[in-house]
PASE-193785 format. One line per 2 residues: number of its first residue (from 1); for each residue z, y, x of C-alpha. Coordinates in steps of 0.02 Angstrom, whole numbers, plus 50000, padded with zeros to 5 digits. Each point is the difference from the previous one (the first is absolute). Example, Ala and Ser with C-alpha at 12.3 -4.5 7.8 and 13.67 -1.06 7.14 Angstrom:
2
1) 50390/49775/50615; 49967/50172/50069
This chain:
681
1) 50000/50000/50000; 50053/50121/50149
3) 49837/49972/50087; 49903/50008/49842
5) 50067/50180/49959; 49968/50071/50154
7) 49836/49942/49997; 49974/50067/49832
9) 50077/50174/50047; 49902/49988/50166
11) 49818/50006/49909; 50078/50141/49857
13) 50018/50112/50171; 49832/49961/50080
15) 49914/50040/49801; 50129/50171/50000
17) 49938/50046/50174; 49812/49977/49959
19) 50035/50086/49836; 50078/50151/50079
21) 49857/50025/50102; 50102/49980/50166
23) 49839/49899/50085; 49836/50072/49993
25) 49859/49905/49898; 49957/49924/50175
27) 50186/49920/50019; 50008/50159/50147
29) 50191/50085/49996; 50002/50174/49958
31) 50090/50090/50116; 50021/50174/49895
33) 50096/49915/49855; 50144/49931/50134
35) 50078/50155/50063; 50117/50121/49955
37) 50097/50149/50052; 50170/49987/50061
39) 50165/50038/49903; 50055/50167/50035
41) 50177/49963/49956; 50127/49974/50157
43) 50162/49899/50020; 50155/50058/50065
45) 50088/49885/50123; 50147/50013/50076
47) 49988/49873/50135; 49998/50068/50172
49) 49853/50080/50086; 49893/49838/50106
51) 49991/50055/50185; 49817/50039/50061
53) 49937/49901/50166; 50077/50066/50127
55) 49864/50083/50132; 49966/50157/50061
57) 49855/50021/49899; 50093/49994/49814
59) 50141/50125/50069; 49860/50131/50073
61) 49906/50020/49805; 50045/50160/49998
63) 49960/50061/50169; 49825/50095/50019
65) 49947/49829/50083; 49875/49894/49855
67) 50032/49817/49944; 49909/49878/49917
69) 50100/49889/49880; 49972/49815/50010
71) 50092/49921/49854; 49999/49809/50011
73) 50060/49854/49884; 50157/49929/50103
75) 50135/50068/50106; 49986/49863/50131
77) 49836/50060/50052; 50023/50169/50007
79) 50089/50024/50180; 49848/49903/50080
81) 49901/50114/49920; 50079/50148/50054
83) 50000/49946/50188; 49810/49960/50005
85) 49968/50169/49937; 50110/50102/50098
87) 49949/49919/50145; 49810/50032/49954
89) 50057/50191/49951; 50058/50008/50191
91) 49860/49901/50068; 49872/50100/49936
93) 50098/50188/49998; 49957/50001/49789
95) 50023/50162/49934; 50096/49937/49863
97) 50140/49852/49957; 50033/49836/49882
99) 50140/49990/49884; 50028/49832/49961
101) 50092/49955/49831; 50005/49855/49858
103) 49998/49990/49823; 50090/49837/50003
105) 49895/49919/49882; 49933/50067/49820
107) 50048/50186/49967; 49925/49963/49808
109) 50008/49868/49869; 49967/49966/49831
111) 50161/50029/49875; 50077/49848/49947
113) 50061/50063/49841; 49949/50087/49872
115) 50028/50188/49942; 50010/49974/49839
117) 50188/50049/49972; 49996/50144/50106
119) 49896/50099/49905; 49976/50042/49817
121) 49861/50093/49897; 49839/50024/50043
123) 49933/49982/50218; 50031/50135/50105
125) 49853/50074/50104; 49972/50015/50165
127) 49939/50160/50094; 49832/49960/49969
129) 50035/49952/49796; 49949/49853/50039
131) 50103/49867/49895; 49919/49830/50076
133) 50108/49987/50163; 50171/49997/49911
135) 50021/49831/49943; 49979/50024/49794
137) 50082/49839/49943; 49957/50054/49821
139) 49808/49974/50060; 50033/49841/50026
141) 49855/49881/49974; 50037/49872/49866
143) 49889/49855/50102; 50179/49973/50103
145) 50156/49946/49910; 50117/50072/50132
147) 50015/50173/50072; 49935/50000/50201
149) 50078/50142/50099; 49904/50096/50101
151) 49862/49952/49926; 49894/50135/49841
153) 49927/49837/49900; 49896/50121/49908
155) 49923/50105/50145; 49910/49867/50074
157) 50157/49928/50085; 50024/50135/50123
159) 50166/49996/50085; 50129/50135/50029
161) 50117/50002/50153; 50167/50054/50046
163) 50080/50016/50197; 50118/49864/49997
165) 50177/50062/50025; 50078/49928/50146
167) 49817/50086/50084; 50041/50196/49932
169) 50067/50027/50176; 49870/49930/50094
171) 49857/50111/49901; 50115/50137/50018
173) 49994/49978/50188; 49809/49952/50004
175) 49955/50169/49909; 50107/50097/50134
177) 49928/49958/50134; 49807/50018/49947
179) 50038/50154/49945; 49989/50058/50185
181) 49885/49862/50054; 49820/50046/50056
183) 49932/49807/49929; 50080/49873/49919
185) 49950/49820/50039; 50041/49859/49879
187) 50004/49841/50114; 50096/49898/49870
189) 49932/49782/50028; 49810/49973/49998
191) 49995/49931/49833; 49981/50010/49838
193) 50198/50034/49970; 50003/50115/50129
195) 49856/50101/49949; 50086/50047/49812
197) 50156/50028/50103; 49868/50144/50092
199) 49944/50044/49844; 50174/50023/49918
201) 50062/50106/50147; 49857/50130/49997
203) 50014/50027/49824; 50192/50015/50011
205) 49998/50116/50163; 49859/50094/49923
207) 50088/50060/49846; 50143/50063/50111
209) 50006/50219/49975; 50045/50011/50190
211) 49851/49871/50060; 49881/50105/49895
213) 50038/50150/50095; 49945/49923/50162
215) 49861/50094/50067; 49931/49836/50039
217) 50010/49901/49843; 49818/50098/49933
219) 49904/49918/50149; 49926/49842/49958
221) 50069/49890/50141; 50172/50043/49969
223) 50046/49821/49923; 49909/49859/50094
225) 50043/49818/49991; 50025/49917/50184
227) 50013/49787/50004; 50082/49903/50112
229) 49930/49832/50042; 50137/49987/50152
231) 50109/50108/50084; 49954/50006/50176
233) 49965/50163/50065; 49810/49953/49998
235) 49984/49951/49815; 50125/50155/49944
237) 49879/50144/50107; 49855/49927/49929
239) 50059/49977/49823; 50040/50199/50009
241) 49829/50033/50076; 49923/49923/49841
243) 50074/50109/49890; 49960/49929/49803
245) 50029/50067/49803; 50099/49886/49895
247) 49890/49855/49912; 50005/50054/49806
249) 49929/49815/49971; 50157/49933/50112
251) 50089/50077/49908; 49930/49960/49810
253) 50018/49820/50056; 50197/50006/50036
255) 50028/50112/49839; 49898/49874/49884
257) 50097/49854/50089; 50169/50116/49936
259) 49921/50025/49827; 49976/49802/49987
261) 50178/49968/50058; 50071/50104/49874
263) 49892/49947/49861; 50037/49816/50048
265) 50180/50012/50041; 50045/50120/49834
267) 49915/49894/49884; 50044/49845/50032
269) 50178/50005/50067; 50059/50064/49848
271) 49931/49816/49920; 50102/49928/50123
273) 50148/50085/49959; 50004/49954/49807
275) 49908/49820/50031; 50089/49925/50143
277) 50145/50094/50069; 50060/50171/50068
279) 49967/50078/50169; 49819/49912/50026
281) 49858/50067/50044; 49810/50004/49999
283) 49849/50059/50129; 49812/49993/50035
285) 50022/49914/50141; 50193/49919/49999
287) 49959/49898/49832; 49838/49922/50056
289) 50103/49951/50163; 50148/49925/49879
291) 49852/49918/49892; 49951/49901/50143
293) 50165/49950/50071; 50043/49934/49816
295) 49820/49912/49985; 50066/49910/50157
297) 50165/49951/49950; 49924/49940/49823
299) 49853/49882/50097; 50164/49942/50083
301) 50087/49967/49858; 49838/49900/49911
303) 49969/49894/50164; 50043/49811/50012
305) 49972/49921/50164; 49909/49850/50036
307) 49997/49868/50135; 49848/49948/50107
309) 49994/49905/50144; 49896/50012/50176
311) 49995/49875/50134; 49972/50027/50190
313) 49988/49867/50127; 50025/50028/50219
315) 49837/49924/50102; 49973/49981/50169
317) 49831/49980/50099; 49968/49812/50073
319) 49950/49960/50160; 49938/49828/50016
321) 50093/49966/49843; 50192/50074/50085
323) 50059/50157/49922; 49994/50147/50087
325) 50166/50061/49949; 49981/50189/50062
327) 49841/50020/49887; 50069/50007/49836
329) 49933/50047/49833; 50070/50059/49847
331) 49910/49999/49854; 50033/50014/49792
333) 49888/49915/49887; 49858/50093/49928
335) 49912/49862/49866; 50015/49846/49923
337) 49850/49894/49960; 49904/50187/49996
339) 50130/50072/49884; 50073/50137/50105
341) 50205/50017/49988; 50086/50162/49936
343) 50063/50045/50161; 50114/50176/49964
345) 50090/50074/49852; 49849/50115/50008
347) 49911/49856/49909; 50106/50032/49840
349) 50040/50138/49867; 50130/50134/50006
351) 50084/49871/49859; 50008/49894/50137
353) 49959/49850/49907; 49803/49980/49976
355) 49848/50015/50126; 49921/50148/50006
357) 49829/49995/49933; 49914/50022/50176
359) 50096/49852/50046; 50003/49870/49824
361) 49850/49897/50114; 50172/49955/50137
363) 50101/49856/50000; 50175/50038/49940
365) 50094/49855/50127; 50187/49955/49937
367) 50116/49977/50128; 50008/49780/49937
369) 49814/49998/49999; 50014/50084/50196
371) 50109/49858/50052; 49893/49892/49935
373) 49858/50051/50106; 50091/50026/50145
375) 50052/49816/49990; 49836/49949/49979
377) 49925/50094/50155; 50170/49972/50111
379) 49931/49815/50049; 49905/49932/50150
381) 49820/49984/49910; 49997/50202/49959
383) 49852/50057/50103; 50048/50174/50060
385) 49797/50109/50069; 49956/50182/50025
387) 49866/50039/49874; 49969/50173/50034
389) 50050/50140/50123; 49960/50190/49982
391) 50051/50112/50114; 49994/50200/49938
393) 50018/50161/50100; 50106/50125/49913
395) 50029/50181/50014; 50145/50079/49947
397) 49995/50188/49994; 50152/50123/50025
399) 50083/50070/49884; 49972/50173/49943
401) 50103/50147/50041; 50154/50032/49897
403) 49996/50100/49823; 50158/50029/49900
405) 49997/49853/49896; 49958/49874/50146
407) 50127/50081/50089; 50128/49951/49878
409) 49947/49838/49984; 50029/49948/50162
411) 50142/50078/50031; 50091/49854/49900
413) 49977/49914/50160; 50136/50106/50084
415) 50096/50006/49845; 49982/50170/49942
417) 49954/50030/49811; 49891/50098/49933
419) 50106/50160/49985; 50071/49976/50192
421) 49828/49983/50071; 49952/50177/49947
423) 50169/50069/50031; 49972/49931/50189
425) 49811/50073/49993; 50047/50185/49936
427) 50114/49995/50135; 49893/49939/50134
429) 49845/50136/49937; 50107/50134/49987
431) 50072/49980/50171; 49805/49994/50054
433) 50010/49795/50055; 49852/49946/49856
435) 49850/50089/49915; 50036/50055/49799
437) 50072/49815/49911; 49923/50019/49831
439) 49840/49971/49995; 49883/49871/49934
441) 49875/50005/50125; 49970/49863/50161
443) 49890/50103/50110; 50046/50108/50156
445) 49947/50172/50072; 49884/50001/50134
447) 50142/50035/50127; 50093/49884/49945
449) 49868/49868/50017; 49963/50046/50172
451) 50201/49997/50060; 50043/49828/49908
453) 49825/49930/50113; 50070/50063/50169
455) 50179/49930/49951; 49944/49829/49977
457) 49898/50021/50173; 50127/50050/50076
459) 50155/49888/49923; 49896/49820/50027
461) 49903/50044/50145; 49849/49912/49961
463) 49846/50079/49875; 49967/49866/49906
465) 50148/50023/49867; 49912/50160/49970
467) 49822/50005/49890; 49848/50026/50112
469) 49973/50166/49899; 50102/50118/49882
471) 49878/49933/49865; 50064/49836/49997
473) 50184/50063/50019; 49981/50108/49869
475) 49848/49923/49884; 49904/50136/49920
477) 49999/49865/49853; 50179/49963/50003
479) 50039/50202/50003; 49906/50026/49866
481) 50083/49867/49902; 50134/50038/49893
483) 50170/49894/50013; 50052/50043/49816
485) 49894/50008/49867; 50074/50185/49927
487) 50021/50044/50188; 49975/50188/50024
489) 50008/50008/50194; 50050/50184/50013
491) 50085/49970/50180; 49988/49864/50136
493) 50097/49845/50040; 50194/49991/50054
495) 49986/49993/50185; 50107/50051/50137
497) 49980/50180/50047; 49903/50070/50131
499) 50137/50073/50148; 49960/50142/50065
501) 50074/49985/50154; 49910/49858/50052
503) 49851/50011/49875; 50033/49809/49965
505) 50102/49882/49888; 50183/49983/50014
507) 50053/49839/50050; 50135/49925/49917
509) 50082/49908/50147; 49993/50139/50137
511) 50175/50038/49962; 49973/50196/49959
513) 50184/50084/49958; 49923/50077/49847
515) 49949/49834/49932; 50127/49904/50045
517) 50113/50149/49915; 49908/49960/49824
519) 50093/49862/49872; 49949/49821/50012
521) 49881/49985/49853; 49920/50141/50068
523) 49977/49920/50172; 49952/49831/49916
525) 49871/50104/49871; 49904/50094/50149
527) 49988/49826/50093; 49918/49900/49850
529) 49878/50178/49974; 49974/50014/50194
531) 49945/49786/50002; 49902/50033/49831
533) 49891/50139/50086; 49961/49916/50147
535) 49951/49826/49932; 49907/50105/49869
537) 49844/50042/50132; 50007/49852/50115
539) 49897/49856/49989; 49996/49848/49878
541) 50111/49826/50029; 49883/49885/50016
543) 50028/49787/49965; 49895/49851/49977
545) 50063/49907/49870; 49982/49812/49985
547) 49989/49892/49846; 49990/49826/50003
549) 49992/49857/49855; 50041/49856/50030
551) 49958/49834/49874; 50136/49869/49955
553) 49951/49854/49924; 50079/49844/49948
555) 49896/49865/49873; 49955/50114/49846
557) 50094/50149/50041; 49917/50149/50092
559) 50098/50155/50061; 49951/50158/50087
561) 50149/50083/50110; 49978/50170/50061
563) 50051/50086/50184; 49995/50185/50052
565) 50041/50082/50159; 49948/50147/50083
567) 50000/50084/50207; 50010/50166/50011
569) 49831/50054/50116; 50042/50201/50007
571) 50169/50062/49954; 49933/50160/49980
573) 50117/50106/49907; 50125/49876/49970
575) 50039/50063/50188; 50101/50137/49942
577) 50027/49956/49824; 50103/49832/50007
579) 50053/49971/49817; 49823/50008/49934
581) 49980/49820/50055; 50127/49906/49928
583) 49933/50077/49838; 49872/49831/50005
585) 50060/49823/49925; 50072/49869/50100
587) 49848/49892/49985; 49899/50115/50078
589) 50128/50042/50153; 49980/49809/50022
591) 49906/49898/50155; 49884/49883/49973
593) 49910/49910/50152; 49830/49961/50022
595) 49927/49869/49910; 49830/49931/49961
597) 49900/49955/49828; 50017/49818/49980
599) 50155/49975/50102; 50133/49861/49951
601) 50206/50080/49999; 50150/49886/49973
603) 50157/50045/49875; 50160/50024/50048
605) 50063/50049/49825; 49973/50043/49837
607) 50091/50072/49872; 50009/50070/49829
609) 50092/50185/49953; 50044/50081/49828
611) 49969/50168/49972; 50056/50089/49848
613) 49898/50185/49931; 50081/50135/50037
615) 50039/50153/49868; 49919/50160/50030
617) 50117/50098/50118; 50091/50146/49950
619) 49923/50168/50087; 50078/50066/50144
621) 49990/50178/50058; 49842/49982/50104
623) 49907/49877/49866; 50042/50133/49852
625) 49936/50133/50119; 49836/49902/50042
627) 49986/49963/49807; 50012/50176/49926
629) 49854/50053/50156; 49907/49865/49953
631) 49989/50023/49788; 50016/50210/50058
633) 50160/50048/49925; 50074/50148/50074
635) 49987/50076/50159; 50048/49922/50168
637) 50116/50148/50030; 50110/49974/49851
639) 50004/49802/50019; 50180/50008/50068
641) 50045/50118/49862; 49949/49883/49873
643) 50090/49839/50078; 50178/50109/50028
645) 49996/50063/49817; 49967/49836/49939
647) 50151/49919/50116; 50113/50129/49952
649) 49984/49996/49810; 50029/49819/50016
651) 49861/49951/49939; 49951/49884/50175
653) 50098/49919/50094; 50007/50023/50190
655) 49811/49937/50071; 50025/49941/50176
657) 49966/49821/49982; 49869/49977/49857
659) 50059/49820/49957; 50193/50029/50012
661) 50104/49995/49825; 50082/50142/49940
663) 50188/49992/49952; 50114/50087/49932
665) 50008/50102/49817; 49855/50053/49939
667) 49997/50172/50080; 50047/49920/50162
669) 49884/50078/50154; 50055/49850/50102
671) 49867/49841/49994; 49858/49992/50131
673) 49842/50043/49883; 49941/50132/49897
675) 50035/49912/49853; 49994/50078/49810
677) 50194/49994/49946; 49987/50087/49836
679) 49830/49951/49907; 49941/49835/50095
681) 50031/49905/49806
């Protein structure tokens, strides 16, 4: 029923949004109908005054001597900052200096209640008489049952803002200092967050009286946007060299994302409330992740295992009919009589107890009808030949560079979740140690491509782990390609940053003071990225992979017994990259030795196993995350947002170890696996 309504209420906002004109006839946003002027109402506060960064520059604003104002998104980065530009205002004797400051965050958000009982009669007007930007609840449009905040239903959804409280301060402070300011730079994150957040703060410091009297505010480059990518002292002089204007289309995409959110989460949380219990709640993206969490727990709950059974035998190579103990073979049966077995739990539903149509034409072999057999071939008559050998060369390409949600995925392996890895990777880019961490894109700068070459040259010694050409390193093809199918690729890779000391790669074991000096998981983070990027451009593993079949027959019984092995040829990136190849099976890690068509073995033993199918297992943090990139739910930035609100409204329980069982009540967070604890049936 839960699912149901939100599905229903889903498709009533997609109609209301097409109805309201919001989308053009050619599904294009409009821009023009998404913003709005800022409230001109202030707040009082009487929390203390925050302190300014300290720096010669922010206690001089007043002096005849100009500043620039560079307002970034987070504190941490801002005393880097500073020192990269006062060293380049020394450097090159500028005529003027940087202030460096942060908004901490969001200076504006939507309301999230309504001001309905604060006023009565008929709206006020604005200064303009213009009635649309005060939220007019009595304009409400009748196509929603509930009232959204923040957002005028009938004036084609546009929103209205207010400066969040605990931020008055800040914008106070802000609008101070680029009142004096010559330019003011908005080099909030390079993305699509972080471009509304440059959006927000030149509409805020532009309504300021004081800013307006600037002499400079009339000129056209007065606000510029500045990104990013790294903080080096490279990266941050050439960001400011390529001066840019906010991205209106950036910046329609993050306030129709808002708009969604709030028509989602007002709409059907209040369902929740009256159908299920207080204190839930609702999203775009949060209930689709909850949907599939409780699909999984419900194919759980429907699955009955079965049994099937395999059977392997150990044979040697003869030599003048002796066994050759130190050639042996181990092999599983493939067929009987021409009826191949089913070999894997893959073979069956997710009911676990029917084949699945691909595989209705396979033997299902009991574990009584294995012993059987194997008592029928365990005897002296069994004639044991190779039938067939193929030998196959295999390439194995590296791995692609890092992007956000591959990032998180394998940074299970080191037993950080979702919401630690990106805690460890703010920290690491915002102490200039990696390039920009959310992105969705696996290609590298031209820089970088060159720097990561000469590192491998020069960490192995030898040429051939590198690609003859930056072609094949790179592959025009495989650049072009897209890693996820809603991918926008607005920046490049995660990758170690360029020093610019050295003009190389830092390397994680050269026992630097400032790296040793960072936390653990940040340490252990920048090794996995640092391994990542260099097995990323050098060359393929390469194997040759041996199959043999061998024939076992005894009077009217005929059986087909399979054996795999492969030798690694070119280790290639593996080199550098050592987990990546125990990522194969164990039959394939396997020896087998040479052996001819047509040649006789002899049995040492032979024996029959039960298996039983396996339930689907429960998600774990980096399986949900690879399952909402693959369908394209959400964003790879917000994936740890998702998984934390989820954990801590109890709705999951805690997903290390997908196949663990949960205890405890049922709003227990204790349990290895994201599993549904409220609406799994």
């Amino acid at each position: 029923f839960l699912f149901a309504s939100i599905v229903i209420l889903t498709c009533q906002t997609a109609k209301a949004f097409r109805s309201a004109s919001l989308f053009s006839r050619t599904g294009a946003l409009q821009p023009s109908l998404l913003f709005s002027a800022p409230p001109s109402r202030r707040r009082n506060s009487r929390r203390p005054r925050t302190s300014l960064p300290a720096s010669p520059q922010t206690t001089s604003r007043e002096s005849s001597r100009p500043y620039r104002l560079v307002i970034v998104e987070s504190p941490s980065k801002v005393k880097i900052i500073e020192k990269i530009l006062q060293d380049h205002v020394q450097q090159h004797n500028l005529p003027c200096d940087y202030v460096v400051t942060s908004c901490k965050g969001h200076i504006r958000n939507l309301p999230t209640k309504s001001d309905r009982k604060k006023r009565s009669g008929p709206p006020k007007k604005n200064k303009d008489g213009d009635e649309s930007t005060l939220p007019n609840t009595e304009t409400q449009s009748t196509s929603f049952p509930y009232e959204i905040p923040g957002i005028n239903l009938a004036n084609n959804y546009k929103p209205t803002y207010e400066i969040i409280p605990e931020k008055q301060i800040i914008v106070e402070e802000l609008c101070q200092l680029a009142e004096h300011a010559t330019q003011v730079l908005l080099a909030t994150d390079p993305d699509r967050e972080g471009e509304a957040m440059a959006w927000h703060l030149q509409e805020v410091i532009s309504q300021s009286p004081a800013v307006r009297k600037n002499p400079h505010v009339d000129l056209d480059s007065f606000y510029r946007r500045v990104s990013f990518t790294e903080i080096t002292h490279s990266a941050v002089i050439e960001a400011l060299e390529q001066k840019l204007d906010v991205n209106p289309a950036l910046v329609s995409a993050q306030e129709t994302r808002r708009i969604l959110d709030r028509l989602a989460g007002f709409t059907v949380s209040p369902l929740l409330w009256k159908k299920i219990a207080p204190g839930l709640s609702a999203g775009r993206v949060q209930s689709v992740g909850m949907a599939l969490i409780v699909q999984r727990e419900r194919e759980r709950l429907l699955f009955e295992p079965t049994s099937y059974a395999s059977l392997e035998v150990v044979l040697h190579k003869t030599e003048n009919d002796l066994v050759v103990q130190r050639d042996e073979i181990s092999a599983r049966l493939y067929s009987v009589n021409g009826t191949t077995v089913a070999m894997s739990g893959d073979d069956f539903t997710s009911q676990g107890r029917q084949l699945k149509p691909q595989s209705v034409h396979k033997l299902h072999l009991k574990i009584d009808d294995a012993r059987e057999l194997a008592d029928a071939l365990d005897h002296e008559d069994t004639q044991w030949k190779v039938v067939d050998v193929k030998s196959t060369r295999k390439q194995r390409d590296p791995p692609r560079p890092y992007r956000t949600s591959t990032l998180q995925q394998d940074a299970s392996r080191l037993g950080m979740s979702v919401s630690d890895c990106m805690s460890a990777a703010q920290q690491l880019y915002e102490q200039g140690w990696i390039s920009y961490m959310r992105t969705d894109s696996s290609t590298l700068s031209e820089d970088a491509e060159t720097v990561v070459k000469s590192t491998v040259v020069k960490t192995y010694g030898r040429t051939e782990y590198c690609p003859p050409s930056s072609e094949a390193s790179g592959s025009k093809a495989a650049k072009k390609k897209k890693e996820a199918k809603f991918a926008q690729e607005a920046h490049e890779a995660i990758r170690p940053a360029i020093q610019d000391e050295t003009g190389v790669l830092f390397e994680p074991n050269s026992h630097s003071p400032r790296f040793n000096s960072l936390p653990d998981s940040c340490q252990r983070l920048y090794q996995l990225i640092y391994q990542r990027t260099l097995t990323c451009r050098m060359s393929p593993l390469v194997t040759n992979q041996t199959t043999i079949q061998i024939e076992g027959t005894r009077d009217a019984t005929a059986t087909i017994f399979r054996a795999s092995g492969s030798v690694v040829i070119h280790r290639g990136y593996t080199q550098a990259y050592e987990n990546d190849v125990h990522d194969e099976s164990e039959e394939l890690r396997r020896k087998v030795p040479p052996v001819g068509e047509g040649e006789s073995l002899g049995d040492s033993e032979i024996r029959a196993i039960e298996h039983q199918t396996k339930p689907p297992a429960r998600y774990t943090e980096a399986s949900f995350v690879k399952e909402l990139e693959t369908l394209g739910v959400g964003r790879p930035s917000t994936y740890a947002g998702i998984v934390q609100i989820l954990r801590d409204r109890a709705y999951v329980g805690n997903p290390l170890k997908s196949d663990q069982t949960p205890s405890g009540s049922r709003k227990a967070l204790h349990g290895g696996a994201i599993s549904a604890h409220r609406a799994a049936g």
